[in-house]
C-alpha positions as CSV (number, residue, x, y, z in Angstrom):
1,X,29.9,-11.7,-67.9
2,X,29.5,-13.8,-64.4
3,X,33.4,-13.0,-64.4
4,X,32.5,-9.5,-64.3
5,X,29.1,-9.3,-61.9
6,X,31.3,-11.1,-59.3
7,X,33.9,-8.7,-59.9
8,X,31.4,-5.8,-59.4
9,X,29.8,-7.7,-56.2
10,X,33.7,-7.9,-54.8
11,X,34.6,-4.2,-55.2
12,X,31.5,-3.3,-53.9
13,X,31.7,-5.1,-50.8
14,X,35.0,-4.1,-50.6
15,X,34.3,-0.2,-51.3
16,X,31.3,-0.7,-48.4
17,X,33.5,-2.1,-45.5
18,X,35.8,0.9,-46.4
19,X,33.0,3.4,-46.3
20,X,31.2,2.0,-42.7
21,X,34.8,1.4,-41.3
22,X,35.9,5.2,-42.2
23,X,31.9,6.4,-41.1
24,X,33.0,4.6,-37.7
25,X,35.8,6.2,-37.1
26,X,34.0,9.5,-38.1
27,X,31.6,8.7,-35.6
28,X,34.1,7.8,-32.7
29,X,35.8,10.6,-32.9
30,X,32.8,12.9,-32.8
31,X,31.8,11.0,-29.7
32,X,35.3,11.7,-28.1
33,X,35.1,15.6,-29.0
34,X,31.4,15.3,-27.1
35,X,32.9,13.6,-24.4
36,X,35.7,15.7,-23.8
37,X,32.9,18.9,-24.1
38,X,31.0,17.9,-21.4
């Protein structure tokens, strides 16, 4: 049961990093299309 709840507290660390690092680049490259606008 711990075995599992670490397991869970892992992936979702894991699945979080993936979801900031992939809103970053989202956000990056929004910033470049703005900058390249104006």
């Amino acid at each position: 049961m711990i075995f599992l709840f670490i397991l869970n507290y892992i992936f979702d660390l894991w699945y979080f990093s993936e979801l900031t690092a992939d809103l970053e680049l989202k956000f990056s490259s929004i910033d470049n299309v703005f900058y390249s606008i104006t």
